[in-house]
N, C-alpha and C positions, 0 to 999 in steps of 0.2 A: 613531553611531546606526545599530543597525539596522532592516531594512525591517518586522520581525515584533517590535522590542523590547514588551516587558510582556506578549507573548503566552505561553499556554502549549499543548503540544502531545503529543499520545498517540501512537505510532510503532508500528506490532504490526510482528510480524517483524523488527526495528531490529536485530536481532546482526551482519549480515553484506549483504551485497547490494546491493540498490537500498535496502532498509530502512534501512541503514548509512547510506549517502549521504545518504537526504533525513533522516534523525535531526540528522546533521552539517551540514549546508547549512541546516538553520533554527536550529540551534543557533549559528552564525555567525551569522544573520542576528538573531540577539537573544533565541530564542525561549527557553523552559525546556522541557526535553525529558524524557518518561518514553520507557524502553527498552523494548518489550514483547519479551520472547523466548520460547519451549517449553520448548527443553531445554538449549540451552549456553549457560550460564552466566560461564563463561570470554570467552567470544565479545563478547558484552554487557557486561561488564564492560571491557574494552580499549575498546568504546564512551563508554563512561560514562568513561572516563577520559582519550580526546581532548577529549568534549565538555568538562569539567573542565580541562584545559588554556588550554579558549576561554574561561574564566571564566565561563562558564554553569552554572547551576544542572541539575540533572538527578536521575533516578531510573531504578531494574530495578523491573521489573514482570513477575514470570513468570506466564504463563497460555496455556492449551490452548484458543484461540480459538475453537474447534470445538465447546469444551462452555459451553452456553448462563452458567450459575452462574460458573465461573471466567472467561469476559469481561466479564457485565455487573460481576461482585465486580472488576475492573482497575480499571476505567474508572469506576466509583466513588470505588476508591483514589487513582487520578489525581487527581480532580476535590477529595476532602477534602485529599492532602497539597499540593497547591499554589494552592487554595481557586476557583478555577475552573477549565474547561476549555474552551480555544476553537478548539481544532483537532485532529480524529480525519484521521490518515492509515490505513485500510484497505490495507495492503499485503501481509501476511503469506499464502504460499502453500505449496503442495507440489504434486509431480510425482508420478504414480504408472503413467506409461507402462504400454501395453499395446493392442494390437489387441481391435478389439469380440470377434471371436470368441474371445479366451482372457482379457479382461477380468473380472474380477472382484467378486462383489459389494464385498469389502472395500475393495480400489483405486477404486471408484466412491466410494463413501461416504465415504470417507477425504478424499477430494481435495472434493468437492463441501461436504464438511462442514467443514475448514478455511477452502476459499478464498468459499464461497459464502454458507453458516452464520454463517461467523464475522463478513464484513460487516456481516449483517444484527443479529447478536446485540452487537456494539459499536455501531452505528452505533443503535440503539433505546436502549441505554442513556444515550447522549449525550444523546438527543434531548431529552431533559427538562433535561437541566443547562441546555443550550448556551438553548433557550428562556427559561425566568430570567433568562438575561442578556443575550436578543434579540441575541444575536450567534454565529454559530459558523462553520466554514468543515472542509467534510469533503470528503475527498479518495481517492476508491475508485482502486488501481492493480489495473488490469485486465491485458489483453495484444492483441494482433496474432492471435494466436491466437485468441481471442472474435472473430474478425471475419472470419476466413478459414479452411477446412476446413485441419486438424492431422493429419495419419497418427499414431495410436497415442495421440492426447490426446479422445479423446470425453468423459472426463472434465474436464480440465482444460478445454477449450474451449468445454463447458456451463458451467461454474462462471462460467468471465471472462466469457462472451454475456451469462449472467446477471446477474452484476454493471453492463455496461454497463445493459439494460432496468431493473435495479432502480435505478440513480444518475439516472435519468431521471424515475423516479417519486417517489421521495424529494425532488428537487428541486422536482416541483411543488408536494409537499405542504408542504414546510416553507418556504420561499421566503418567506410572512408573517408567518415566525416573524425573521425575520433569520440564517435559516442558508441558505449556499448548498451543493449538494453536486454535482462533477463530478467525472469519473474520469479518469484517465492510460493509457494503450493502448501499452505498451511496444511495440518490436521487439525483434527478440534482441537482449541485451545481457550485457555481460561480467559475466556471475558463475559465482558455485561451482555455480548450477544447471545451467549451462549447459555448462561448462566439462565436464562428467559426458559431454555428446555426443561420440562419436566422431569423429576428426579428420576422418574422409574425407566425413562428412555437416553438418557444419558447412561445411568448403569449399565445398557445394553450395550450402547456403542464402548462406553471401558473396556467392556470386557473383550470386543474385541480389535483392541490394538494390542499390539504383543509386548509393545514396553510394560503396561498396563496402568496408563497413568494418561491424563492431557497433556500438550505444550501450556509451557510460560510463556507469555507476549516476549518476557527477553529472550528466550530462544530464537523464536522469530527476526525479532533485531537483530542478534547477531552475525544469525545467516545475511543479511540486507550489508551490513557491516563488513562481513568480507567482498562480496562482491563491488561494494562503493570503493574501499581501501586496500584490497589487497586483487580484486580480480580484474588485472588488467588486459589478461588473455582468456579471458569466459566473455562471451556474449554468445547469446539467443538458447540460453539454456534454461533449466525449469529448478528448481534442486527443494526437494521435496521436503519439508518437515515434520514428518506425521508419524513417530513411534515405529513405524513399521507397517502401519494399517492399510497403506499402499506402498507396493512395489514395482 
């Protein structure tokens, strides 16, 4: 038995990363899993065929979370092919580095309209399913960066702020509906995003987190994992996973 059996679950960004992880950690833990990906195709599909492995049920759902019609049309699909939906993970991002003075308007909008857009334009579409059936459990993954000044993320670190203020609000409104919503606050952690940082500037931030080490994307999961399966009395909370590097 697992913790999350007979549930089912919406994953954006699911091809690779922290998306990867918690797709597969609640797919272990019982759940039915849709793959939400952009553009690789290939990526999501090696997904979908671990979780296939676990004898879990699963689906690909491509969609440009960014644009309002192609997330709320997912999370639709979600919801008709596996006849309810009881858990939106918000994870899917993008980086679009650059200092404010040679910042651009594309790089602004870009970044802000995936990571900040696309929250809000999945997490409105749920909102009426997940009500029907007085039950839902949504899960915004933020970062360390929403919470501490970023050199070169003005964008990305309004998008995550934002999403933390918006999981706060969202939770108090739907809270009597039977939906909880909190968000995950990564620190750096090993991925293909991260991985793009140069050696010598990663050394720097190592050095200072006090575990002295990065998160595993399963870290990140698992935190996402209690909250879906085990936190029935937490909504509108933050809960931080970053070494210690923020307190």
């Amino acid at each position: 038995m697992g913790r999350v059996d007979g549930r089912t679950a919406l994953v954006t960004g699911a091809s690779r990363g922290i998306g990867r992880a918690i797709a597969l950690e609640l797919a272990r833990e019982g759940a039915k899993v849709a793959i939400n990906y952009a553009h690789n195709e290939n990526k999501a599909q090696e997904v979908a065929e671990e979780i296939s492995a676990l004898g879990r049920e699963c689906m690909l759902v491509q969609a440009n979370i960014g644009n309002s019609q192609e997330a709320r049309g997912m999370v639709q699909k979600v919801a008709d092919q596996f006849g309810h939906l009881d858990v939106l993970v918000n994870n899917a991002g993008v980086t679009r580095d650059s200092l404010l003075p040679r910042m651009t308007d594309e790089q602004w909008v870009e970044v802000v309209s995936t990571n900040l857009n696309g929250c809000f334009f999945c997490t409105s579409a749920a909102i009426p399913i997940m009500t029907n059936q007085s039950f839902g459990r949504i899960v915004n993954i933020s970062s360390m960066n929403g919470q501490i000044p970023a050199m070169g993320q003005a964008n990305y670190s309004a998008s995550k702020g934002g999403i933390i203020a918006f999981t706060r609000t969202a939770a108090a409104e739907l809270v009597r509906s039977g939906i909880t919503v909190n968000c995950i606050a990564p620190g750096y952690t090993e991925t293909d995003m991260f991985a793009a940082v140069p050696d010598v500037i990663q050394a720097q931030i190592k050095a200072k987190i006090p575990m002295g080490r990065y998160a595993h994307p399963e870290e990140i999961a698992k935190a996402v994992t209690f909250l879906v399966a085990d936190g029935d009395y937490v909504t509108g909370q933050q809960i931080n996973v970053n070494g210690g590097a923020f307190m």
